[in-house]
TORKOL-4160 file (C-alpha; in steps of 0.2 Angstrom, whole numbers, padded with zeros to 4 digits, m for minus):
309
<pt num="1" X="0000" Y="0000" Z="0000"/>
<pt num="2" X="0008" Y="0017" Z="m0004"/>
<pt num="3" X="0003" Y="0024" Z="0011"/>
<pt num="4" X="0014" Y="0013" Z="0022"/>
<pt num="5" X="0030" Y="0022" Z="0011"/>
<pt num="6" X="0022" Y="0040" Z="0008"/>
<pt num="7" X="0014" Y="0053" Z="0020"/>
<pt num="8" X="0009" Y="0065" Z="0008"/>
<pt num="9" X="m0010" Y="0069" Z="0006"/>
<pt num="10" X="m0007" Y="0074" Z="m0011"/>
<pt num="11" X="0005" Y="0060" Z="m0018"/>
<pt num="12" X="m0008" Y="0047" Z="m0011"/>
<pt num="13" X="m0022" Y="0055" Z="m0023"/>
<pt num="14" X="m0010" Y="0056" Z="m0037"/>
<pt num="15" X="m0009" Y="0037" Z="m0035"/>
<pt num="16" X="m0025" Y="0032" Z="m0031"/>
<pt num="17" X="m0030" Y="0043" Z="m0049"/>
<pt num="18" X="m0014" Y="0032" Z="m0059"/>
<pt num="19" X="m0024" Y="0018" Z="m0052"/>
<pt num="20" X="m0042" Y="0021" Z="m0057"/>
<pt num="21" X="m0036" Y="0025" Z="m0074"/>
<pt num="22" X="m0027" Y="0009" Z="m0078"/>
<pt num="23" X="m0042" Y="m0001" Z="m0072"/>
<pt num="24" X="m0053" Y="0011" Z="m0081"/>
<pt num="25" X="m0063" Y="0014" Z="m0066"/>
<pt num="26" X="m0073" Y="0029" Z="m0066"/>
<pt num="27" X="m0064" Y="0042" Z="m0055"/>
<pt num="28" X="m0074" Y="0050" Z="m0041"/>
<pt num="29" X="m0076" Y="0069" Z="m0034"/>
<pt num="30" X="m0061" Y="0074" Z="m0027"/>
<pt num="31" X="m0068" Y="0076" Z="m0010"/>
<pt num="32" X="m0070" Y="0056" Z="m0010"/>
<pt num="33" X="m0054" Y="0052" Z="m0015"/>
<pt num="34" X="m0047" Y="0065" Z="m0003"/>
<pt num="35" X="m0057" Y="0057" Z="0010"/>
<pt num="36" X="m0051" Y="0038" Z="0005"/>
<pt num="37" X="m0034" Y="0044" Z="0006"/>
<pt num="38" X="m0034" Y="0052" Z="0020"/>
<pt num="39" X="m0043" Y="0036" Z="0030"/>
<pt num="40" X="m0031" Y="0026" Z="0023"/>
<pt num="41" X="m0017" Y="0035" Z="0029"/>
<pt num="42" X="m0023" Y="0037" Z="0046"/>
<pt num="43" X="m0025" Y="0018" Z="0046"/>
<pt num="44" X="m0007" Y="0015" Z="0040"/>
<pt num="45" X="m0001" Y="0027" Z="0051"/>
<pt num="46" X="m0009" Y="0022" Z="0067"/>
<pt num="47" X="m0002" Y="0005" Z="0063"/>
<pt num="48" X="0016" Y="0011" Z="0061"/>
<pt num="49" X="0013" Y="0021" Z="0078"/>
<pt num="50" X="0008" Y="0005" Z="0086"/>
<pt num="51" X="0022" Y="m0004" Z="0080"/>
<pt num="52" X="0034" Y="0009" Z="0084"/>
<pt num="53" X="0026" Y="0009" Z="0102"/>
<pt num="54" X="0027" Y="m0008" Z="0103"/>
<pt num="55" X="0045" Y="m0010" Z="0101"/>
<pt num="56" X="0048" Y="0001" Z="0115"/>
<pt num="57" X="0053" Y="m0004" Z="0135"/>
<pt num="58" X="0042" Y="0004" Z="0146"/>
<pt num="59" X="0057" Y="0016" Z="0154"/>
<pt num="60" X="0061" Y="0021" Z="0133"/>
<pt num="61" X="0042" Y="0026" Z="0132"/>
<pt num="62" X="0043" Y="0035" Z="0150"/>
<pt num="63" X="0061" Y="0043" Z="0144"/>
<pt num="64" X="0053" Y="0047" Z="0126"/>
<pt num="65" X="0039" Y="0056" Z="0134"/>
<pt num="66" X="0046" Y="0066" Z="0146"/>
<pt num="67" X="0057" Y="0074" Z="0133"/>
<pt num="68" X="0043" Y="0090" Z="0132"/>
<pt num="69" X="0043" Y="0094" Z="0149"/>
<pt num="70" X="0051" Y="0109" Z="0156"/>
<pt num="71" X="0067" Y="0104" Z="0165"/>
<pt num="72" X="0080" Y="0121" Z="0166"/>
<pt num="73" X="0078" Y="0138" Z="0174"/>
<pt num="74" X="0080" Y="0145" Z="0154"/>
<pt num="75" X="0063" Y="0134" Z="0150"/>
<pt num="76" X="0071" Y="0127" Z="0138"/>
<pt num="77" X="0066" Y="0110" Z="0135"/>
<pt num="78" X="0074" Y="0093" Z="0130"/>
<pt num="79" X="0065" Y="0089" Z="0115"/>
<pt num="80" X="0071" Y="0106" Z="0109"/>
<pt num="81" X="0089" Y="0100" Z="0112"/>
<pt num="82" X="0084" Y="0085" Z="0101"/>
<pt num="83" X="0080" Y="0098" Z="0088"/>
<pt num="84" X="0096" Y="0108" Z="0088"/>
<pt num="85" X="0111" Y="0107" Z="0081"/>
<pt num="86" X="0124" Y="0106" Z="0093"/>
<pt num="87" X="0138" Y="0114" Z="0084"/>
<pt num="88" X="0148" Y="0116" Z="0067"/>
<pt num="89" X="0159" Y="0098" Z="0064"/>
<pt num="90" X="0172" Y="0107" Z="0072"/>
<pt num="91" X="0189" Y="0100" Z="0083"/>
<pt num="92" X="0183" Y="0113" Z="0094"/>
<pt num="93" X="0166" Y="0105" Z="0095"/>
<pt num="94" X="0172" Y="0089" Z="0095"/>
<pt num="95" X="0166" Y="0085" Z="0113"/>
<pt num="96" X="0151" Y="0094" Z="0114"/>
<pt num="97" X="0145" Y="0082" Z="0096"/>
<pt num="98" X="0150" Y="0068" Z="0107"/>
<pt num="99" X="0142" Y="0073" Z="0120"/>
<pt num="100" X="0126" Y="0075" Z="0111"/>
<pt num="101" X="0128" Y="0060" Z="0100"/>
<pt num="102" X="0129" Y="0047" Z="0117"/>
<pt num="103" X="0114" Y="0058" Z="0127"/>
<pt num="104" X="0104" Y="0053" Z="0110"/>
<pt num="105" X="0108" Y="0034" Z="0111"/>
<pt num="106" X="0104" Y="0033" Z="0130"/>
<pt num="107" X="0088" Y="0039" Z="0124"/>
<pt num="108" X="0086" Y="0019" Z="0115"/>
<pt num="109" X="0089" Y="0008" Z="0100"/>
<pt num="110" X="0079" Y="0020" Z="0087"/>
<pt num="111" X="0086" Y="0009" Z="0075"/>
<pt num="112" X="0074" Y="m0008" Z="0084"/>
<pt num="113" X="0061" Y="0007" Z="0085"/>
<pt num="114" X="0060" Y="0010" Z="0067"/>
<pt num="115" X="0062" Y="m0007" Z="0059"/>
<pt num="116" X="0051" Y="m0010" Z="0045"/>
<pt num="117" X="0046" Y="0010" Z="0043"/>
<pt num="118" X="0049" Y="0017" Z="0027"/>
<pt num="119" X="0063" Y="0029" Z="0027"/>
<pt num="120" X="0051" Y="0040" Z="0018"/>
<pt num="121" X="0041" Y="0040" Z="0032"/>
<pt num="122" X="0054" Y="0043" Z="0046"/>
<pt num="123" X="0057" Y="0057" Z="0037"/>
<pt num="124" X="0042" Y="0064" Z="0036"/>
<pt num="125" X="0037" Y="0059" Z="0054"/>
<pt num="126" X="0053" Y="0068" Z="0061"/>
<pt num="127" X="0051" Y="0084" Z="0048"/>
<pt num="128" X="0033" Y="0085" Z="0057"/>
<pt num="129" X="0040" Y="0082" Z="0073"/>
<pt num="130" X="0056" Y="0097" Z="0072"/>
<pt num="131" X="0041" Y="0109" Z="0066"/>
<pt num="132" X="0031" Y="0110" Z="0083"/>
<pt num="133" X="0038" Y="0115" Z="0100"/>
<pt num="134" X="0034" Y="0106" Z="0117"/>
<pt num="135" X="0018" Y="0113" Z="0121"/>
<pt num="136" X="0011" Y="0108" Z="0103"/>
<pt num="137" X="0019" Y="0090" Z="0102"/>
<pt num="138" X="0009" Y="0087" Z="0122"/>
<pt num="139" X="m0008" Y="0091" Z="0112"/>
<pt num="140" X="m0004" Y="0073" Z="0100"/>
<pt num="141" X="m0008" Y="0056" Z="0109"/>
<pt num="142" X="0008" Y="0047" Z="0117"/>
<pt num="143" X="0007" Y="0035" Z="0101"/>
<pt num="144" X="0011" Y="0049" Z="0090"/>
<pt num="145" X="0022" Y="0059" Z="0101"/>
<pt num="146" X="0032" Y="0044" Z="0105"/>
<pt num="147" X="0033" Y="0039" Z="0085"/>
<pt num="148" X="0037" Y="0058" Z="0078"/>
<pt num="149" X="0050" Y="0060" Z="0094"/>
<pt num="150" X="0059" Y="0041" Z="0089"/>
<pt num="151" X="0059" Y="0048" Z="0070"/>
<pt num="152" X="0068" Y="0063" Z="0076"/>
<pt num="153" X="0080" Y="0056" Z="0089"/>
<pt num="154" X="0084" Y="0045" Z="0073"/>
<pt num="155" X="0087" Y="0061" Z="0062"/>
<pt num="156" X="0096" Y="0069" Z="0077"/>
<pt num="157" X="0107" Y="0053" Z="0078"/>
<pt num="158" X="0113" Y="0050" Z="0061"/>
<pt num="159" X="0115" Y="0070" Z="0060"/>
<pt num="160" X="0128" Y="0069" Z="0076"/>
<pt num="161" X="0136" Y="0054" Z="0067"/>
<pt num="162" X="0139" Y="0064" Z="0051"/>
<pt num="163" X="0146" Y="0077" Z="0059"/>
<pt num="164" X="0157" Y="0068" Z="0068"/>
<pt num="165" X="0162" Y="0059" Z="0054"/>
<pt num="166" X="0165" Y="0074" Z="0045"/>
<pt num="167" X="0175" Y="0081" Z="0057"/>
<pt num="168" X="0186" Y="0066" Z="0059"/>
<pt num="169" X="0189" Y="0067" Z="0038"/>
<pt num="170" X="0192" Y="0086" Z="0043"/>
<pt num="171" X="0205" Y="0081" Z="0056"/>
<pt num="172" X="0213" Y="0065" Z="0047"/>
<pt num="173" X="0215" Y="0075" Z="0029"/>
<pt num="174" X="0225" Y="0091" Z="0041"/>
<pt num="175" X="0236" Y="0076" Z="0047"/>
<pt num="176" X="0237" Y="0070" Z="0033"/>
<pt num="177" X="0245" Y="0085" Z="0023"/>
<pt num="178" X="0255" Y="0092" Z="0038"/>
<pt num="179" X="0264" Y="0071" Z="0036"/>
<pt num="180" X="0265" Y="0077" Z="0017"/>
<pt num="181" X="0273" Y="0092" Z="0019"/>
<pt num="182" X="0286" Y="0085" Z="0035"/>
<pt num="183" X="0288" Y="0071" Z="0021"/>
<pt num="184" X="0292" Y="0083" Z="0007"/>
<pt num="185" X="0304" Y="0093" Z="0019"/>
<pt num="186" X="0313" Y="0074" Z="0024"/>
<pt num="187" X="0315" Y="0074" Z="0004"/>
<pt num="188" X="0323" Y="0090" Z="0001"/>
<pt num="189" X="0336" Y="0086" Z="0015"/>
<pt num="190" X="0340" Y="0069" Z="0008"/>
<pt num="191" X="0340" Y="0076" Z="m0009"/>
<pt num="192" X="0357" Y="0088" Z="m0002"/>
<pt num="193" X="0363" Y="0075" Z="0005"/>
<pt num="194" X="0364" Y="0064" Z="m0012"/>
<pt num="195" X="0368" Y="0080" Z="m0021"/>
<pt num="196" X="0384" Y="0079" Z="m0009"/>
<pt num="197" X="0387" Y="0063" Z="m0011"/>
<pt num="198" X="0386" Y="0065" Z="m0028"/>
<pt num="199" X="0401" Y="0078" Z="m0027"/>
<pt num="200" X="0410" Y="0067" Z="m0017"/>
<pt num="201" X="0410" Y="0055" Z="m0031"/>
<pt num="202" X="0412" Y="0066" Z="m0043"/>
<pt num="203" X="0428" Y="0071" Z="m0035"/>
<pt num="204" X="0435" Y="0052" Z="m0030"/>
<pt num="205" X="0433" Y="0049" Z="m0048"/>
<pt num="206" X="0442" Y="0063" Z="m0054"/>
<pt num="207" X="0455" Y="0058" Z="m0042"/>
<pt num="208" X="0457" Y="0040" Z="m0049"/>
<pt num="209" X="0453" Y="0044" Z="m0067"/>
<pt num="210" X="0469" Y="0043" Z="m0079"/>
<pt num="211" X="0473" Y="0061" Z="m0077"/>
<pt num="212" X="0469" Y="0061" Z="m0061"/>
<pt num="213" X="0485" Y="0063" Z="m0046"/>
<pt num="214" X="0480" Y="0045" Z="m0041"/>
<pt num="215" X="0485" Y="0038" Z="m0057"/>
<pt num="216" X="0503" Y="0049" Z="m0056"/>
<pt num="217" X="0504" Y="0044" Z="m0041"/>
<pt num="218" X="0503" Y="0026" Z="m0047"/>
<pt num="219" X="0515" Y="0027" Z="m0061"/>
<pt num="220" X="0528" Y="0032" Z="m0049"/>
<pt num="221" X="0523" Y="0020" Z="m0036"/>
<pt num="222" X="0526" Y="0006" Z="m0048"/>
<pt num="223" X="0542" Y="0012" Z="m0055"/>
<pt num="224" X="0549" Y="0014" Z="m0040"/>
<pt num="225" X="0545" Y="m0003" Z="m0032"/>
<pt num="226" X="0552" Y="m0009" Z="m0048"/>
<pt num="227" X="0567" Y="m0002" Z="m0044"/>
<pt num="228" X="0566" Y="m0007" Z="m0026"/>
<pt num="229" X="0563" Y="m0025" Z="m0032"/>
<pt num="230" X="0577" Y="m0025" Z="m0045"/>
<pt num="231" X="0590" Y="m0017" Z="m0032"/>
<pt num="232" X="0582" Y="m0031" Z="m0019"/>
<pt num="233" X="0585" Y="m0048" Z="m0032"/>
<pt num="234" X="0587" Y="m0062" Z="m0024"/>
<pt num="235" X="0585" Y="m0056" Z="m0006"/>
<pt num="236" X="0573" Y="m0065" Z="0006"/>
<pt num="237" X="0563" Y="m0065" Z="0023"/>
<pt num="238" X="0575" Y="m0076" Z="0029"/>
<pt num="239" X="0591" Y="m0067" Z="0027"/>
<pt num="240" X="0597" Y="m0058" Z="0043"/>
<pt num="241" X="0600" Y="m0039" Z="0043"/>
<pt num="242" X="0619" Y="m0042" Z="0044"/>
<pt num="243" X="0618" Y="m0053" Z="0029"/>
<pt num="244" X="0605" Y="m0039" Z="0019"/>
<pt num="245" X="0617" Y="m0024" Z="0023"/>
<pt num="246" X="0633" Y="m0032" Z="0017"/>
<pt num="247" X="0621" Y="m0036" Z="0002"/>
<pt num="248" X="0619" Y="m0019" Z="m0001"/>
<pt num="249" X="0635" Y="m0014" Z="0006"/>
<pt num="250" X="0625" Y="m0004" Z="0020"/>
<pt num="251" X="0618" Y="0010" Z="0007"/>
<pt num="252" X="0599" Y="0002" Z="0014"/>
<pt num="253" X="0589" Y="m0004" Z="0029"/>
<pt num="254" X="0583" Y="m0022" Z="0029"/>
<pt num="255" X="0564" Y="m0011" Z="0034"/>
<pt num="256" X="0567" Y="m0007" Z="0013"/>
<pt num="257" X="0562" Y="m0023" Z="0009"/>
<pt num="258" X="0542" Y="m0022" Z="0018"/>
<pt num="259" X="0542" Y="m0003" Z="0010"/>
<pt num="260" X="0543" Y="m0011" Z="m0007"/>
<pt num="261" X="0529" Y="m0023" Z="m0004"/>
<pt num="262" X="0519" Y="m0010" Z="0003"/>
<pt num="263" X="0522" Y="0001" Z="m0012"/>
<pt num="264" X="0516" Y="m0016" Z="m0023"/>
<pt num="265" X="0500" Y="m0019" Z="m0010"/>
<pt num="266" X="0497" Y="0002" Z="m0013"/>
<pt num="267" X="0497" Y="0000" Z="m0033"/>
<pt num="268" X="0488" Y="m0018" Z="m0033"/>
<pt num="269" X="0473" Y="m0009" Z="m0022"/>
<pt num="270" X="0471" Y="0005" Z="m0034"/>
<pt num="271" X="0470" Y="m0009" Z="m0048"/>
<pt num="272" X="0456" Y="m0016" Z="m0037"/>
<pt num="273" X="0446" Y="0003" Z="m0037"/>
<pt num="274" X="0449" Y="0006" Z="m0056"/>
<pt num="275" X="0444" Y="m0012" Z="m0059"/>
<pt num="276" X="0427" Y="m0008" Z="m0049"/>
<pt num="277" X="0426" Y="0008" Z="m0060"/>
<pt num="278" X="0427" Y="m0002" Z="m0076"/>
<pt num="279" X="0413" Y="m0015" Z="m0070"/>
<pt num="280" X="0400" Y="m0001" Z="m0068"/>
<pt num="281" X="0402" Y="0004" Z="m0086"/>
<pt num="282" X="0420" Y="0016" Z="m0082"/>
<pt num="283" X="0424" Y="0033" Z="m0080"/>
<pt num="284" X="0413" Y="0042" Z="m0096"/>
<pt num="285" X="0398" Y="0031" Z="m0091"/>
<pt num="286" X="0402" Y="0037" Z="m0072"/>
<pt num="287" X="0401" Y="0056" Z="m0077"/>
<pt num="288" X="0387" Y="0053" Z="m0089"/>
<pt num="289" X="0376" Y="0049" Z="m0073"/>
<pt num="290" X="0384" Y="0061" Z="m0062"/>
<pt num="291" X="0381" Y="0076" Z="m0077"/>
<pt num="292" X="0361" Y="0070" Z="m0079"/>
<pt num="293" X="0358" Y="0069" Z="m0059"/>
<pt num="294" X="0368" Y="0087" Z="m0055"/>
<pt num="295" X="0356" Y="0094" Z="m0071"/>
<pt num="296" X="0341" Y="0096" Z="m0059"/>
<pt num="297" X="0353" Y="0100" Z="m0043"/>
<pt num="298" X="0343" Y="0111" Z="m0031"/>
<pt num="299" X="0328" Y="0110" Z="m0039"/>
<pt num="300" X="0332" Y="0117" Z="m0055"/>
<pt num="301" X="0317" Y="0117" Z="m0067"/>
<pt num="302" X="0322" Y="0132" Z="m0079"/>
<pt num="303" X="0331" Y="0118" Z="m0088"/>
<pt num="304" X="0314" Y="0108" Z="m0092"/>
<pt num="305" X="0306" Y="0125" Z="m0103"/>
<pt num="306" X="0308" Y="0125" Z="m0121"/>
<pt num="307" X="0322" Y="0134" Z="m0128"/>
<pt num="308" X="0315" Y="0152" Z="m0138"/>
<pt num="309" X="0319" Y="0151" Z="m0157"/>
């Protein structure tokens, strides 16, 4: 029946008229129809309020009921605090929307209340029920001022919810961006401190590159351990000191021997750094890199616009 989803007079003649004319029944004075509808409606509607009575404890009727009655020095009432917002969704409001939103569900379950009502009608029911004022909803019977107040506490309790909902988004999506921003901040600094490591790089290579004073250095190392070596032929660990200087008819130390072999350990390790060079694709490759990360160094985008013809 429409009337169980729809609570407008007008919408249920509407109806009632699409009906008649697909059945081709004759259609009657408007008074009638208006008449029909509107004891149909009361009908439906005095069943819902049962219902909705029904599914209420004795101390939720008694709690429901009460809510017009005067109860501050500023006669204000709380079925009007039902009715009001209780704030912006605000941080700053945050306790007073909780606060509201637990007062509504101590009132009861609204959502046991309202099972098997028409959202339509809740609606409707709690529009009706916001438009009057505490001495106008005593003049209805407890049926219906217990059914419009549970539509409204219903209306009051998912408004609270949204709000707080709301807020929380509001409060989650300001966290969120200060996290971006202390991100973007952690990125800057790392990106100076590759930009520096970068350098540093660039600088190690340059000292190892051919040209480079490692390399000289290298040239000369091996020369003159070669020339330690050959003045050293055929000495040993095993020879005494005595035996090393008449060797070398005291022009040397027998210590010379372990400086030449650190001068050959010095040139073998630089082998092993240019050979680790070469592996990840050598020097040019190395600079190429180096050249198209320092491009952008400090955030340089002037490079990125077209050049003017």
């Amino acid at each position: 029946m429409a009337a169980a989803s729809k609570n407008n007079l007008a919408d249920l003649i509407n109806i009632a008229l699409e009906k008649l004319v697909e059945a081709n029944l004759e259609i009657p004075r408007f008074s009638t129809l208006d008449a029909m509808t509107s004891t149909a409606r009361g009908q439906v509607n005095e069943e819902i309020l049962a219902g909705i009575r029904d599914r209420m404890t004795e101390e939720e009727r008694r709690r429901v009921l009460g809510l017009p009655d005067v109860i501050e020095l500023d006669r204000k009432t709380l079925f009007n605090a039902l009715k009001q917002n209780p704030g912006r969704a605000t941080w700053s409001h945050f306790k007073r929307l909780k606060g509201h939103l637990e007062w509504v569900d101590g009132l009861g379950d609204t959502g046991k209340w309202l099972e098997q009502v028409a959202s339509t009608k809740v609606v409707d029911f709690a529009d009706e029920a916001e438009a009057q004022d505490a001495a106008t909803l005593k003049e209805y019977t407890d049926d219906k001022r217990m059914a419009l107040t549970a539509c409204l506490a219903a209306k009051a309790r998912m408004r609270a919810r949204d709000d707080l909902a709301t807020m929380l988004c509001k409060r989650m999506a300001a966290k969120a961006k200060k996290a971006r921003e202390e991100l973007a901040e952690i990125h800057r600094q790392q990106q100076k401190i590759v930009e520096a490591l970068i350098g540093n790089y660039r600088t190690l290579l340059q000292q190892v590159d051919k040209e480079g004073p490692a390399q000289s250095a290298r040239a000369r190392a091996v020369a003159l351990t070669k020339e330690a070596l050959d003045a050293l032929e055929g000495l040993g660990e095993e020879l005494s000191a005595a035996e090393v200087t008449g060797r070398l008819d005291g022009r040397v130390s027998p210590a010379f021997l372990l400086l030449a072999e650190g001068l050959m350990v010095q040139s073998n390790g630089l082998d092993s750094l240019l050979s680790a060079v070469d592996k990840l694709g050598g020097f040019e490759a190395q600079y190429a890199q180096i050249e198209k990360v320092s491009t952008h160094h400090g955030d340089n985008w002037e490079v990125l616009l077209p050049s003017v013809p």
